[in-house]
C-alpha positions as CSV (number, residue, x, y, z in Angstrom):
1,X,103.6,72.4,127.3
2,X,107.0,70.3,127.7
3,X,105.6,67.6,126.0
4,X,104.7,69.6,123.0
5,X,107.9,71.7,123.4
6,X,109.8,68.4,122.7
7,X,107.8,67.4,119.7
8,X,108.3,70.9,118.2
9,X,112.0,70.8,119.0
10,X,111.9,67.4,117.5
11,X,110.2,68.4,114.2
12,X,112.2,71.9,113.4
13,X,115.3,69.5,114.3
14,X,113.7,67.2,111.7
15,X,113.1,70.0,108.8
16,X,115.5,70.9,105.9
17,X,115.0,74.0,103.9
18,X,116.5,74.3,100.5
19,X,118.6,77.2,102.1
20,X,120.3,75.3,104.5
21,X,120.9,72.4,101.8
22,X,122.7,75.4,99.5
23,X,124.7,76.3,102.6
24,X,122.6,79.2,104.3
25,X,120.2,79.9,107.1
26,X,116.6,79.8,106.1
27,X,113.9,82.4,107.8
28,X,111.1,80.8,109.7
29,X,107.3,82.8,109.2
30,X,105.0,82.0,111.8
31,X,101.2,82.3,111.0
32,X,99.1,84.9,114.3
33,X,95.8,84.1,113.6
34,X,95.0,85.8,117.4
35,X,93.9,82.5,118.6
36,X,95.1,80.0,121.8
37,X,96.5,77.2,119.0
38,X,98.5,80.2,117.4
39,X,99.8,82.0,120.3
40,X,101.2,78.7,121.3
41,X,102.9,78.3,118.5
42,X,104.6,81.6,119.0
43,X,105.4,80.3,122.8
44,X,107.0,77.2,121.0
45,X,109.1,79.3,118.5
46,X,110.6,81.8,121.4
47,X,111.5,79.0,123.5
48,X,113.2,77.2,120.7
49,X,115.1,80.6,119.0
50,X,116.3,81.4,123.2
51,X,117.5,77.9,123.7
52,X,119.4,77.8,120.2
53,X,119.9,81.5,119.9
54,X,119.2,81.7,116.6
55,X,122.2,79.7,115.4
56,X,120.0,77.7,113.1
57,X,117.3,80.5,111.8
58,X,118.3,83.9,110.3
59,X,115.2,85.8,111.0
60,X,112.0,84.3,112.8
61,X,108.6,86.8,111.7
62,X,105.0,87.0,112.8
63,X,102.4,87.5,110.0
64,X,99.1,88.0,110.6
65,X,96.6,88.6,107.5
66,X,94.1,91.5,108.6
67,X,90.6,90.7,107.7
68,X,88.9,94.0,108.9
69,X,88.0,94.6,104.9
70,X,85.4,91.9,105.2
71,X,83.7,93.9,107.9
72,X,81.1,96.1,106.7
73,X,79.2,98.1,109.3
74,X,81.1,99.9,111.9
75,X,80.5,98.4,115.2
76,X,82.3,95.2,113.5
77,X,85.0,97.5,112.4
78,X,86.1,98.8,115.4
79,X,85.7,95.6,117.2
80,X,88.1,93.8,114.5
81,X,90.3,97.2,115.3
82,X,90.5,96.3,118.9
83,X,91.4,92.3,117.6
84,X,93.8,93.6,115.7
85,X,95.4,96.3,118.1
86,X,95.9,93.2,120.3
87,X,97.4,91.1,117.7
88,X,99.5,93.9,117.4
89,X,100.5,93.8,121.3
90,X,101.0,90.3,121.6
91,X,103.8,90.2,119.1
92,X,105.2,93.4,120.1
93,X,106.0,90.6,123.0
94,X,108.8,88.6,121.1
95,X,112.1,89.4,119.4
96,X,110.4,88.8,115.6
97,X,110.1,90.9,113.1
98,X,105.7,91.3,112.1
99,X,104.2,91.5,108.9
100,X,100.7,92.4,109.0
101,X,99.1,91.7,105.7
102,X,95.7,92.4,104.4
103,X,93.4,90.2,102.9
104,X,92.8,92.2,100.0
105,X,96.7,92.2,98.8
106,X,96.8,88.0,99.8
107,X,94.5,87.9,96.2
108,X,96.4,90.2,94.7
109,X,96.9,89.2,91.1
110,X,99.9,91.3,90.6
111,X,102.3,89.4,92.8
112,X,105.1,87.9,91.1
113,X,106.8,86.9,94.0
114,X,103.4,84.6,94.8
115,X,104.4,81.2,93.0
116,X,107.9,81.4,94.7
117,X,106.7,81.8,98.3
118,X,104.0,79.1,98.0
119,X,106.6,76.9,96.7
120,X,109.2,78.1,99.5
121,X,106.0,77.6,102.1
122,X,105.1,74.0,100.5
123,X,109.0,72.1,100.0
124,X,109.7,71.0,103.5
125,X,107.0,68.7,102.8
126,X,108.7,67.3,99.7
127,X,110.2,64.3,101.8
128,X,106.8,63.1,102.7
129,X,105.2,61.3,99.4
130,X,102.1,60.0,101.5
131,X,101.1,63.3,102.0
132,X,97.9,64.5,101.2
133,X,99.4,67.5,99.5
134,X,101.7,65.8,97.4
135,X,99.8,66.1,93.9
136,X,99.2,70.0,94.4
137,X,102.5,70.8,95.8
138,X,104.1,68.9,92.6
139,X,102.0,71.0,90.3
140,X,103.1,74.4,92.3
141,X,106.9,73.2,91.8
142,X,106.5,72.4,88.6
């Protein structure tokens, strides 16, 4: 993991928010799906916010988006409940804030805030022109 540890280090050296660039401290939201890939990520994040105690990031928080509604009979239910309840525990192991957020309120049509956070999500990328999101993340900051 010190290999990897580097790289991250490297690439969160590497990133500039439109925050910083207006003279502030961005917040960083890092994705839980539950998984090994995920949890490391998590790892990654801790190590960096302890080494640089938070001198770069104003906030760090977990999300994780809740798909129990797509579970219709109840043994399924209960075992995404137990999923859950973990994903719950794990991130009651670092010093971030959590957001758990439904699936039903990601497709929320309502949400005016929705454009702005995709944008937000998609501009670090906007130094990279070879990128394969380049034409869709122009549309979204248009």
């Amino acid at each position: 993991m010190a290999s990897a540890g580097s790289k991250f280090r490297t690439a969160i050296g590497k990133l500039r928010t439109p925050v910083e660039d207006a003279g502030g401290k961005a917040s960083i939201l890092l994705a839980y799906s539950g998984g090994a890939a995920s949890r490391v990520l998590l790892e990654l994040a801790n190590d960096y916010n302890m080494a640089n105690r938070s001198q770069r990031f104003a906030a760090y928080t977990i999300c994780h988006v809740d798909e129990s509604a797509l579970f219709g009979d109840e043994q399924r239910k209960a075992a995404a409940s137990s999923f859950l309840q973990g994903v719950r525990d794990v991130a009651a192991a670092f010093p971030f804030a959590f957001e758990e957020v439904p699936l039903e309120s990601v497709f929320a049509a309502d949400d005016d805030d929705a454009a702005t956070t995709t944008t937000l999500l998609m501009t670090p990328m906007r130094h990279d022109p070879s990128s394969i999101f380049a034409e869709s993340r122009s549309a979204i900051v248009s």
